[in-house]
C-alpha positions as CSV (number, residue, x, y, z in Angstrom):
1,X,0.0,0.0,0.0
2,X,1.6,3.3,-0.9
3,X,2.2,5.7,1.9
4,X,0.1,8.7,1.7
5,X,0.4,12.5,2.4
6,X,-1.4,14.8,4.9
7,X,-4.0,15.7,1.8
8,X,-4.2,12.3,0.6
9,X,-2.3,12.0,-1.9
10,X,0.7,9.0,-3.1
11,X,3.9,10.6,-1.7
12,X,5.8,9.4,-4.8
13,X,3.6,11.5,-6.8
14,X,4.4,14.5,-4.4
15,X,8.1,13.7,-4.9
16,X,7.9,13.4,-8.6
17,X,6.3,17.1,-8.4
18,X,9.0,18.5,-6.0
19,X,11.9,16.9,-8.5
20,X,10.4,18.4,-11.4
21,X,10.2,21.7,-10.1
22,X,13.8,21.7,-9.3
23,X,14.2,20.9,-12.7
24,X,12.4,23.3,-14.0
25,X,13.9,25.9,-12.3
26,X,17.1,24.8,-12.6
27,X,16.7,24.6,-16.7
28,X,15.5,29.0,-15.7
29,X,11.7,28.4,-16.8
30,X,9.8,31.1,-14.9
31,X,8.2,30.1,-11.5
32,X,4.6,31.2,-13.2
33,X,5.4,28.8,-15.7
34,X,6.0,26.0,-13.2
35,X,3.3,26.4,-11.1
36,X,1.1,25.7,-14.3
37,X,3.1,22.9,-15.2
38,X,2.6,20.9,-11.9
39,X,-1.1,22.3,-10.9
40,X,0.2,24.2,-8.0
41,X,0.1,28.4,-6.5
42,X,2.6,30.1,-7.7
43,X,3.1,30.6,-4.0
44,X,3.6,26.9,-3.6
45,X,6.7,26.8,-5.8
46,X,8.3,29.9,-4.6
47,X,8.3,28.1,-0.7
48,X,9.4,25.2,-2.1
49,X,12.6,27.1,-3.9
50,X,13.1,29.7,-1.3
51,X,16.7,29.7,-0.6
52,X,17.8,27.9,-4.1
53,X,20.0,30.2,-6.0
54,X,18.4,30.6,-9.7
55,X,20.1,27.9,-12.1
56,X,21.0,25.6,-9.4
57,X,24.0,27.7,-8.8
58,X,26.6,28.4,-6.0
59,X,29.2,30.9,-4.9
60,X,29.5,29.0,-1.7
61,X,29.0,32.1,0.3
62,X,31.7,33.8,-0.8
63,X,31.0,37.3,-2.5
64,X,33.2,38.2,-5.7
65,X,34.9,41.7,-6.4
């Protein structure tokens, strides 16, 4: 029996949506854009990336100049 989520739902398909939203992101298609993709707020996906630099990139907290 698949394990379920809070709402209901299969928790591989919630991890399936979470992986492809990184994805997205990290390929730079807008968050609007994403949101429609996987059916969720806009709001949604900006909590789930807040704190994720934009292309997946790192300066590992070092500041250039």
């Amino acid at each position: 029996m698949p394990k379920k989520t809070a709402e209901g739902k299969d928790v591989s398909i919630d991890l399936l949506t979470k992986m492809l939203v990184f994805q997205l992101f990290s390929m730079g298609v807008p968050q609007d854009k994403i949101a429609k993709t996987v059916g969720k707020s806009k709001t949604w996906v900006n909590d789930l990336l807040k704190g994720i630099p934009k292309g997946g990139k790192t300066d590992g907290g070092k500041k250039k100049g």
